[in-house]
Wavefront OBJ file of the C-alpha trace (Angstrom):
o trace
v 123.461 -47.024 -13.131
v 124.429 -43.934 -15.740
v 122.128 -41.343 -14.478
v 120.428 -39.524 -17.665
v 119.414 -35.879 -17.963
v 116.412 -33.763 -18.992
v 116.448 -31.000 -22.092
v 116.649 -28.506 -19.220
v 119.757 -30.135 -17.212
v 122.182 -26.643 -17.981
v 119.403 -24.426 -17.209
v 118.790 -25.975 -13.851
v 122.606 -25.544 -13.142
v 122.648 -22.153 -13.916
v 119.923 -21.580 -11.541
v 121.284 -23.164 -9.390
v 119.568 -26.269 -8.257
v 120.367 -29.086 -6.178
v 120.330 -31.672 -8.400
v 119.381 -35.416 -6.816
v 118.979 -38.903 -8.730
v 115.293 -39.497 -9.169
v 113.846 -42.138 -10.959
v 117.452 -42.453 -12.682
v 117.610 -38.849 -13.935
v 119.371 -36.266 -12.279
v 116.860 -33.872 -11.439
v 116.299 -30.663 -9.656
v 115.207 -31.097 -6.071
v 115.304 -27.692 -5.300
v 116.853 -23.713 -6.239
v 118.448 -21.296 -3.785
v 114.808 -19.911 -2.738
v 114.319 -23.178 -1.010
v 111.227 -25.841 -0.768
v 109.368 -23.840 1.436
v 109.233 -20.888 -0.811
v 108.756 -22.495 -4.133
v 105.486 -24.144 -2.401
v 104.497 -20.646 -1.583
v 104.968 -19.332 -4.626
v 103.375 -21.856 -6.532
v 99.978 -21.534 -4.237
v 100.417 -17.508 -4.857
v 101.356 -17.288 -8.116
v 103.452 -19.588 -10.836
v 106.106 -22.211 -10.516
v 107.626 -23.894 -13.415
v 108.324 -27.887 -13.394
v 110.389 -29.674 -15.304
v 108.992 -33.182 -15.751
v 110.432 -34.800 -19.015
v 111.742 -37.646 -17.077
v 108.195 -39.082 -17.334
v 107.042 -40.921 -19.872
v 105.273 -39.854 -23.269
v 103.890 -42.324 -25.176
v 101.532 -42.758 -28.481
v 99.601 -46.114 -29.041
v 98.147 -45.825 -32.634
v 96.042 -48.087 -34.914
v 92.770 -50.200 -35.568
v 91.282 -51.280 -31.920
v 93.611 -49.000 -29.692
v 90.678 -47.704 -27.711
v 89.690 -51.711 -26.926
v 93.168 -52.507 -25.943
v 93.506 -49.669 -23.616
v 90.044 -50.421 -21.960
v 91.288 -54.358 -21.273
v 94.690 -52.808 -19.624
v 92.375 -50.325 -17.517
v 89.491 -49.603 -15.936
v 88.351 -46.521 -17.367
v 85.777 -45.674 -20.266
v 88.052 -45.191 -23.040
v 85.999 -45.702 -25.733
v 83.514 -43.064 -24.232
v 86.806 -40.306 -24.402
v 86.406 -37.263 -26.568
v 89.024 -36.263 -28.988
v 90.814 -34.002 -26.912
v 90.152 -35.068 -23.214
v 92.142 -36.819 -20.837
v 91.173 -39.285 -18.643
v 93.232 -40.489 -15.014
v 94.068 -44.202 -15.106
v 95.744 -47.032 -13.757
v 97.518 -50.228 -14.911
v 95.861 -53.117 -12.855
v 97.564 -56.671 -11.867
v 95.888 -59.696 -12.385
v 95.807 -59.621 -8.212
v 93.910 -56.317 -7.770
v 97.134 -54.156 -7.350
v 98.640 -51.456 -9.069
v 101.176 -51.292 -11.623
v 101.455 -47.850 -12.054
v 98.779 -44.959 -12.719
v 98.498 -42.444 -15.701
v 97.589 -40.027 -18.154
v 95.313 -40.966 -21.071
v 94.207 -38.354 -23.759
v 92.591 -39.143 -26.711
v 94.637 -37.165 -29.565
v 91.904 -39.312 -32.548
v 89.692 -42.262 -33.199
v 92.512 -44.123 -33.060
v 95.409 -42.700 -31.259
v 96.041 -41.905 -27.462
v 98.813 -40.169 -26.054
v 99.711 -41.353 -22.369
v 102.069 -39.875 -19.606
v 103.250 -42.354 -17.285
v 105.517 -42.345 -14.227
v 109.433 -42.031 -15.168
v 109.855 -45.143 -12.258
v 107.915 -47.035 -14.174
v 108.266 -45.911 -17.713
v 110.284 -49.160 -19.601
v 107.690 -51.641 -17.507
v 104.858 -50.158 -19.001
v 105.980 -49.634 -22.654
v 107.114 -53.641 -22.226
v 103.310 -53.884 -20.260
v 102.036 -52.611 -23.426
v 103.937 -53.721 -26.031
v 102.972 -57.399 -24.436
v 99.491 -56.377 -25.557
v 99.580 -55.164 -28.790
v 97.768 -56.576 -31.689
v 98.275 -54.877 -34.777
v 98.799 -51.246 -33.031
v 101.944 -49.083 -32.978
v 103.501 -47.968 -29.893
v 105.808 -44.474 -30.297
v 108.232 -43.743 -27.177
v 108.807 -39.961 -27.744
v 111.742 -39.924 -26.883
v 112.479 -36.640 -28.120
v 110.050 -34.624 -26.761
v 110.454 -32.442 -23.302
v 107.286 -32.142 -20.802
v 106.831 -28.956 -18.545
v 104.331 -27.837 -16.262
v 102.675 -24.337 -15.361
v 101.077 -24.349 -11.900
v 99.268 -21.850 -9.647
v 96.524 -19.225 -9.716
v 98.702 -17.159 -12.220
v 99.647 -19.882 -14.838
v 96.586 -18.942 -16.796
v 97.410 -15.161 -16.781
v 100.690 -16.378 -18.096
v 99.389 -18.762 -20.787
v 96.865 -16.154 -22.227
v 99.849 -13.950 -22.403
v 102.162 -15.900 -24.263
v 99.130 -18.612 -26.125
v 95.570 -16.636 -26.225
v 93.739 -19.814 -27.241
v 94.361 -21.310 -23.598
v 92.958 -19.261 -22.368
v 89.361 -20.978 -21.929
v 91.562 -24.470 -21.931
v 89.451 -26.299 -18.843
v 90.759 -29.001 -16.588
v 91.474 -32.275 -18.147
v 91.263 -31.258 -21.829
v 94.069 -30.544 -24.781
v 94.829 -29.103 -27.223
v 97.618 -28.157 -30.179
v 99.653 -24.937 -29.990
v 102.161 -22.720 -30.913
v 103.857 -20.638 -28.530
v 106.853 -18.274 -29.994
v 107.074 -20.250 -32.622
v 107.546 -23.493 -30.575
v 104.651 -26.290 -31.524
v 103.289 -27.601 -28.456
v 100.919 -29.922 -27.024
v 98.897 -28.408 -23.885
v 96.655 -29.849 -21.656
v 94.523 -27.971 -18.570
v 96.433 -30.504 -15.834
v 98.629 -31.137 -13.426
v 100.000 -32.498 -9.861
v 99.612 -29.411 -7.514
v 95.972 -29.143 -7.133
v 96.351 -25.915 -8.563
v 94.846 -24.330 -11.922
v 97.789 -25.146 -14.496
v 99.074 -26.646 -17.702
v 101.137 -29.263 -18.719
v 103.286 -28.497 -22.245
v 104.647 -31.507 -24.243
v 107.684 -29.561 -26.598
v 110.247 -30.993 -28.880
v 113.082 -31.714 -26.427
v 115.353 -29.057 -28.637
v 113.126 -26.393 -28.030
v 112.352 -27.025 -24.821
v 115.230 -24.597 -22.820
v 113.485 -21.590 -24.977
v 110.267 -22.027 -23.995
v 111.280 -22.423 -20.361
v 113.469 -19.278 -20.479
v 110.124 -17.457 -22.026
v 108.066 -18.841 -19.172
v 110.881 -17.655 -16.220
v 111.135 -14.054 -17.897
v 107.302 -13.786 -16.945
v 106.932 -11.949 -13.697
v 104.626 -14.088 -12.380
v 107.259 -17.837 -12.749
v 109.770 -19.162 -10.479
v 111.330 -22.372 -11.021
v 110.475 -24.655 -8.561
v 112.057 -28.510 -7.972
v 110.494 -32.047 -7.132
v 110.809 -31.230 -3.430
v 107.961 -28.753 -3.565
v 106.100 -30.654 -6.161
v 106.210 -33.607 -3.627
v 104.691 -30.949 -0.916
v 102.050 -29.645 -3.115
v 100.811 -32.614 -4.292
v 100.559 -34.396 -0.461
v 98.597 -31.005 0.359
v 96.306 -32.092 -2.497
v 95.874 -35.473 -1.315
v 97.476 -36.991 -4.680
v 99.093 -40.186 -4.421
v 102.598 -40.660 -6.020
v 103.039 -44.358 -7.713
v 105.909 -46.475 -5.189
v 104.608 -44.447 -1.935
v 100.752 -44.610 -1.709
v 100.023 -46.565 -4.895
v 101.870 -50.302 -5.505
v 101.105 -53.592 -6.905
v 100.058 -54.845 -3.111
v 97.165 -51.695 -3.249
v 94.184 -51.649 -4.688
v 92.288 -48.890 -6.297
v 89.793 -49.111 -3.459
v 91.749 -48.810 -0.275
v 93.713 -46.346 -1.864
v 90.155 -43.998 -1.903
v 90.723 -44.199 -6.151
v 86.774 -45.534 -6.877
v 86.374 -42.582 -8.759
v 88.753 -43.624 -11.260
v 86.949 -46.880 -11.932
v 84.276 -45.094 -14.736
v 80.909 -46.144 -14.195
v 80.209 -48.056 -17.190
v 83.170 -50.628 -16.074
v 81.354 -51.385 -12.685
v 79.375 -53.998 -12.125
v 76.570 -52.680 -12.747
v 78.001 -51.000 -15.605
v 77.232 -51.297 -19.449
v 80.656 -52.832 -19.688
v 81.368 -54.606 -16.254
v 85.539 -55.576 -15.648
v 87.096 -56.426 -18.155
v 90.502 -55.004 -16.830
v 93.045 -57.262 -15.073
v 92.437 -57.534 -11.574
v 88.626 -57.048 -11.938
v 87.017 -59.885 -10.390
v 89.174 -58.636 -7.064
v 88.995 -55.087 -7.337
v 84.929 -55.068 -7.917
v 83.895 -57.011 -5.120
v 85.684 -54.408 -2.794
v 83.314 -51.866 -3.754
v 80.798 -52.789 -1.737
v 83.002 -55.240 1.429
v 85.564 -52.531 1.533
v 89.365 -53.514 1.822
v 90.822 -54.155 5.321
v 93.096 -50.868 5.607
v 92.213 -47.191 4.042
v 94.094 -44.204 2.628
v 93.606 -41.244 5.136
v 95.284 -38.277 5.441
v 97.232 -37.257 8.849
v 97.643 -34.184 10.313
v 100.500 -33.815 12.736
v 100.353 -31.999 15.966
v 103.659 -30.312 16.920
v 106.257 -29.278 14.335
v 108.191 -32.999 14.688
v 107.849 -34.488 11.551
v 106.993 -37.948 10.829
v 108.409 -40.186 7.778
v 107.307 -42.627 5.312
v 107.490 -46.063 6.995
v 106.666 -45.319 10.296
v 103.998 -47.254 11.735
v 100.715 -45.798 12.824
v 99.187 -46.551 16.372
v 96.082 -46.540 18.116
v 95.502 -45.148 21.803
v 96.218 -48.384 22.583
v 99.434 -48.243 21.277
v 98.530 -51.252 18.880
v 100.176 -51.006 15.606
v 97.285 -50.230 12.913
v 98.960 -48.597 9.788
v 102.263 -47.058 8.378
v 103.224 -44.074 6.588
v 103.274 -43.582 2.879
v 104.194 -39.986 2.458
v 104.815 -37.231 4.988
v 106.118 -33.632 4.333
v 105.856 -30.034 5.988
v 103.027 -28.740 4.282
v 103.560 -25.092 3.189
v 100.329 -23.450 2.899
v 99.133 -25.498 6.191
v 101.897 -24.159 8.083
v 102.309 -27.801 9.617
v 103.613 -31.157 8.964
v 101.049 -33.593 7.155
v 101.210 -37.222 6.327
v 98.973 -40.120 4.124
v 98.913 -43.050 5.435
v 97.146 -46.386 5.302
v 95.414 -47.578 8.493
v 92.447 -50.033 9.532
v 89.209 -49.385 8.187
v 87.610 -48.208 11.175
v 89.833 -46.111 12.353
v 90.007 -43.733 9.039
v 87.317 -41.043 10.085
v 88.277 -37.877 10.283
v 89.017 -36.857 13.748
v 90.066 -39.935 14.900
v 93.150 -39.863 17.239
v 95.932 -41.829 16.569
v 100.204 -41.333 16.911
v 102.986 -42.102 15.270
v 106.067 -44.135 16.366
v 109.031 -41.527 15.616
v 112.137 -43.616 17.118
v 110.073 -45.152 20.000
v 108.549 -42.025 20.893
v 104.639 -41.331 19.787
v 103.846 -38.433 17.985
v 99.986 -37.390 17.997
v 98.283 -37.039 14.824
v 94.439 -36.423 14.112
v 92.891 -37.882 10.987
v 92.078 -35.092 8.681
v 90.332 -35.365 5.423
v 91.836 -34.829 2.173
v 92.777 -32.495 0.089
v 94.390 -30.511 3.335
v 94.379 -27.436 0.641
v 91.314 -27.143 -1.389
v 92.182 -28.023 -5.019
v 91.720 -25.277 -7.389
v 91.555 -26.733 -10.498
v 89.224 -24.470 -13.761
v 86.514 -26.531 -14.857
v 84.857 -23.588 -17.010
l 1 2 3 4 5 6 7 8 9 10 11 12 13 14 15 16 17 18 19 20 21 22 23 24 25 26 27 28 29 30 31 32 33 34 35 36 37 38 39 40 41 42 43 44 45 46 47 48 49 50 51 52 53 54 55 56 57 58 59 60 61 62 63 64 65 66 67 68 69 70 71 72 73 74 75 76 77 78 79 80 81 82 83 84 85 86 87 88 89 90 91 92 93 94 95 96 97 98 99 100 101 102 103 104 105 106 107 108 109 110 111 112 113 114 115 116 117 118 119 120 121 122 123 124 125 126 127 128 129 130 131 132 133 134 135 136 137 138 139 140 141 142 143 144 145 146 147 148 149 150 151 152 153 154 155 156 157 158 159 160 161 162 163 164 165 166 167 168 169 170 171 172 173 174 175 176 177 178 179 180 181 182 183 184 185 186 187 188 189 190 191 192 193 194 195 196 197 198 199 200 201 202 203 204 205 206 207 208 209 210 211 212 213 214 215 216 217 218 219 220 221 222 223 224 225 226 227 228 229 230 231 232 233 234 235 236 237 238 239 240 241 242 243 244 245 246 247 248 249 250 251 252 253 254 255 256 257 258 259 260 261 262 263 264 265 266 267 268 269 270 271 272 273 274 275 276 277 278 279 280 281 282 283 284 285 286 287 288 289 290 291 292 293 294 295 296 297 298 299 300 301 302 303 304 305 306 307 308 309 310 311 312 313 314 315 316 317 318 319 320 321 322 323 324 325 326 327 328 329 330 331 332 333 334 335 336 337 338 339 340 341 342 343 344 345 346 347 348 349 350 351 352 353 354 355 356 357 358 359 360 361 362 363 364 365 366 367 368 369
């Protein structure tokens, strides 16, 4: 397959990156500081992200709001103008199709970020369902994120108005001259912003953002660090169409009003499987791992108990930075996701101890106001 390239593809290679198919872009995994350093600096100060190869999409027209809400279970039609809301695509079995971004941009029109993996499924997911609305692929249009305790200093700098921008809300921009749409998000667990640009434009405004003190470019190999740390899940690793929202610790992103004892119960594919697990709980939980020793473990390793019984795998496992240790999610039996529990790892017939920890292993930072 013909890989395809971001806005920012030259400006990576002058930095110097390691570029690495990903999702079938070539993309930056990581610059001559290294992974463990761009974590670092991102917790201490600024990194920069370039994430166009995600998705950006508009639905548009009469009803918009109602088709969204039957393709999700989140209270759409309760969104503000201006806020975002974290959702997911449900299967008709209870599993996953892929998890997103939804901000309401008007009454009628939503603006959604969805994984570059599984970008051309969900525009044909949606198109499947539309009934009179317009769905936009912007195409043109670059995304970058701002993340760490200094982003904001940074933003106020360059955009004054974001500067009381709070988590999960948006709003229009200009920043030298560049228009820009900015929401108070991210994938770090980290204060930070998220900056949809015309793709033309979008090598100047990253330039601006490197020249501030405070920024250091930083590639998906320390995103995928910080975001473990935070206990996010990444769509293909701890989220699939085999998971549901429940096992994968993701009730809070089933609003209220679309439980069962909601003002608008279901309603979302999946729903008469998804709801019931509410209250019998799913066979196998998402827990976080922390590994004793500095031998890392990988995705796809199995999880055992003292026994030695086989009771989970691996979903995602990296050397977390700011912990100073390796960490891992994984999915393992019910009763054995407290924290504390003692379980190991099978690394290449050896075990590995690891202690169930709870989640995030860094506390998340994000400004609420």
């Amino acid at each position: 397959m013909t890989l395809q390239f971001t806005p920012l593809d030259a400006l990576h290679r002058e930095l110097g990156a390691r570029m690495v198919a990903f999702a079938g872009y070539d993309m930056p995994v990581q610059y001559p500081a290294g992974i463990i350093r761009e974590h670092q600096h991102t917790r201490q100060a600024a990194g920069l992200f370039d994430v166009s190869h995600m998705g950006q999409l508009v639905l548009r027209g009469p009803g918009a709001a109602e088709l969204l809400e039957s393709l999700v279970p989140v209270d759409v039609l309760g969104l503000a103008e201006q806020r975002q809301s974290y959702a997911l695509f449900t299967n008709d079995k209870g599993g996953i199709l892929d998890d997103l971004i939804i901000t309401r941009w008007g009454p009628e029109t939503f603006f959604l970020v969805v994984n570059a993996a599984c970008k051309q499924q969900d525009i044909a997911h949606l198109r499947t369902h539309l009934d009179g609305q317009t769905l936009e692929v912007l195409e043109q249009q670059a995304l970058l994120a701002l993340q760490g305790p200094a982003a904001r200093e940074v933003m106020a700098r360059l955009c004054p108005e974001t500067a009381t921008l709070v988590f999960m809300h948006g709003m229009r921009a200009t920043i030298d001259g560049i228009d820009a749409y900015i929401t108070c998000s991210g994938y770090t667990g980290e204060d930070g912003f998220e900056l949809s640009v015309p793709a033309a434009q979008a090598d100047a405004l990253a330039r601006l953002l490197l020249a501030q003190p405070e920024v250091e470019a930083v590639g998906l190999g320390a995103r995928d660090s910080l975001r473990l740390e935070a206990g996010l899940c990444l769509y293909g690793h701890e989220l699939n169409e085999r998971t549901d929202p429940i096992q994968a610790g993701l009730l809070w992103s089933i609003s209220k009003v679309r439980r069962p004892e909601g003002e608008r119960p279901g309603g979302f594919p999946g729903a008469d499987m998804i709801l019931p697990l509410i209250v019998n709980k799913p066979a196998l939980r998402r827990v976080g791992l922390m590994v004793e020793g500095k031998r890392p473990v990988r995705e796809g390793q199995t999880v055992l108990a003292e026994s030695g019984e086989v009771v989970g795998e691996i979903c995602s496992a990296a050397y977390g930075a700011t912990v100073g240790a390796p960490i891992a999610m994984a999915y393992v039996q019910r009763d054995l996701g407290e924290p504390g529990t003692q379980l190991a790892v099978d690394v290449r017939g050896k075990q590995v101890a690891v202690t169930v920890s709870r989640m995030p292993f860094v506390p998340q930072r994000y400004f609420r106001g």
